[in-house]
C-alpha atoms as a printed R data frame, in Angstrom:
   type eleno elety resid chain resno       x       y       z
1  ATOM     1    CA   UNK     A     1 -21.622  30.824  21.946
2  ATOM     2    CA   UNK     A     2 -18.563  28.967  20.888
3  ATOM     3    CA   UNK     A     3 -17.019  25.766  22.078
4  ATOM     4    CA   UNK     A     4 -13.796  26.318  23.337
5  ATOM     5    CA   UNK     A     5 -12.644  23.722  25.882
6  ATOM     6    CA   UNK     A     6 -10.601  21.038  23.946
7  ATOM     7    CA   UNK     A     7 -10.617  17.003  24.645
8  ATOM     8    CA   UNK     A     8  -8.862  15.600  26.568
9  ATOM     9    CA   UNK     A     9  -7.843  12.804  23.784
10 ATOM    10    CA   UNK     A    10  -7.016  15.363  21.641
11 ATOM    11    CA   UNK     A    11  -3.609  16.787  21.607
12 ATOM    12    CA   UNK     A    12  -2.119  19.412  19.156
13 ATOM    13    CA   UNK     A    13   0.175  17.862  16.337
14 ATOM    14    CA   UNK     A    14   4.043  17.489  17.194
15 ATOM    15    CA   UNK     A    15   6.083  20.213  14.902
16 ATOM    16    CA   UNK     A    16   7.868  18.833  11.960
17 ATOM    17    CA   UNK     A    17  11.176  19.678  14.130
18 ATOM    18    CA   UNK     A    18   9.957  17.761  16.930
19 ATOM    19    CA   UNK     A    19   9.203  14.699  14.676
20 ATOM    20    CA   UNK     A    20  12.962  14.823  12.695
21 ATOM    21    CA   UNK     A    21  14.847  15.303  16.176
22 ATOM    22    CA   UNK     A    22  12.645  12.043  17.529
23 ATOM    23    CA   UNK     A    23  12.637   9.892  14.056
24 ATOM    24    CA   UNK     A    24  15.538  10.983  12.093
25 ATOM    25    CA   UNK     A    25  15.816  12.881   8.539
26 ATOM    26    CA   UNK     A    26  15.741   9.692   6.854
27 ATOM    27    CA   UNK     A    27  12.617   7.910   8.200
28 ATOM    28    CA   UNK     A    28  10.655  11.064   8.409
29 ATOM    29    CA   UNK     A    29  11.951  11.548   4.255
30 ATOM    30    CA   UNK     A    30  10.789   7.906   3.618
31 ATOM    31    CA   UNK     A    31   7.384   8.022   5.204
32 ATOM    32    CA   UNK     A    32   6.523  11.381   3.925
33 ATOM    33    CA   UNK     A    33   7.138  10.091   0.475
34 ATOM    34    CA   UNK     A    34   5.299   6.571   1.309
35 ATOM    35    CA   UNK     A    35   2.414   8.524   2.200
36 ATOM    36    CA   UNK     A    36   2.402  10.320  -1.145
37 ATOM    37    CA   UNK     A    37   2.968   7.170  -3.800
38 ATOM    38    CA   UNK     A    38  -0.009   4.747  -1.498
39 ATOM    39    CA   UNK     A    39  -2.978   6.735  -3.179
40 ATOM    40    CA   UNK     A    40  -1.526   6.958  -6.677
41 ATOM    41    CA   UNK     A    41  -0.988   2.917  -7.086
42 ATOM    42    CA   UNK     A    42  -4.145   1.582  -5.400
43 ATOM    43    CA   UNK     A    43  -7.060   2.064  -7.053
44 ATOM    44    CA   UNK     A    44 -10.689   1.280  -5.319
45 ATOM    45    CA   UNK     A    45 -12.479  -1.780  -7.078
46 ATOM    46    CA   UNK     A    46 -16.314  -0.693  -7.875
47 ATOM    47    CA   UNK     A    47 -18.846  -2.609  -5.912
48 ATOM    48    CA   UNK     A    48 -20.328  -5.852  -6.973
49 ATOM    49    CA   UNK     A    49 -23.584  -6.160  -8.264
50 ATOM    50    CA   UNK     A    50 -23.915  -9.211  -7.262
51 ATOM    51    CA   UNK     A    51 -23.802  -8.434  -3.857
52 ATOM    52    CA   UNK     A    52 -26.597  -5.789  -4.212
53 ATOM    53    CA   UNK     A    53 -29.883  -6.552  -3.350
54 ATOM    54    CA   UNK     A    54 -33.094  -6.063  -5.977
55 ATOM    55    CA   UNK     A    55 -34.103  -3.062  -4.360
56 ATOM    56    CA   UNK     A    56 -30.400  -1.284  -5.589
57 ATOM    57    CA   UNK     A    57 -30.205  -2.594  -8.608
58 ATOM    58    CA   UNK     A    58 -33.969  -1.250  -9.393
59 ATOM    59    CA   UNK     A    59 -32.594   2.103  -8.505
60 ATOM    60    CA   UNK     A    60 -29.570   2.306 -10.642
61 ATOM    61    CA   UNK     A    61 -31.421   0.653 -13.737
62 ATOM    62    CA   UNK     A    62 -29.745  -2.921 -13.557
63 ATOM    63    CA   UNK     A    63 -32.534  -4.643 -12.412
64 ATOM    64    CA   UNK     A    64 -32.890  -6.723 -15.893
65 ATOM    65    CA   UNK     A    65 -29.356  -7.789 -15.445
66 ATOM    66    CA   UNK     A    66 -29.010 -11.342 -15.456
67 ATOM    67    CA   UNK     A    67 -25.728 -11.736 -13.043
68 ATOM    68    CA   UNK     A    68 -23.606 -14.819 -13.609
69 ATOM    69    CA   UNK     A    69 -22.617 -16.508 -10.699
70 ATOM    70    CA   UNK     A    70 -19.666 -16.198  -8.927
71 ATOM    71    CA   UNK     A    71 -16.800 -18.294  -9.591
72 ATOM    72    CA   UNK     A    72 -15.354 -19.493  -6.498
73 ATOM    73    CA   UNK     A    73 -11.436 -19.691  -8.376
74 ATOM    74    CA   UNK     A    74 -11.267 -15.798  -8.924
């Protein structure tokens, strides 16, 4: 048995026409390339281990770390 009846929140994505005749060539160029550059200059800080709780840091070996505390200036 397959699912076929759609949302109703979910509506099928505008064509690329649809979105130049409503935006413009320029704004549609400038967002498309946007969108391509934001992933390439922001890279995802790893997580703290300070903020991890004894239980975590048992289970990825740090739990003989001795963690400095954290300095409220950085």
């Amino acid at each position: 048995m397959t699912y076929d009846e759609t949302r109703a929140g979910m509506r099928p994505l505008p064509s690329i026409d649809s979105v130049l005749a409503a935006h413009g060539a320029g704004k549609v160029l400038a967002a498309a390339v946007v969108a391509l550059l934001r992933g390439r200059f922001r890279k995802a800080r790893p997580p703290d281990l300070r903020d991890l709780n004894a239980h975590l840091l048992r289970d990825i070996g740090a739990h003989g770390l001795i963690l400095q505390p954290r300095d409220p200036l950085l």
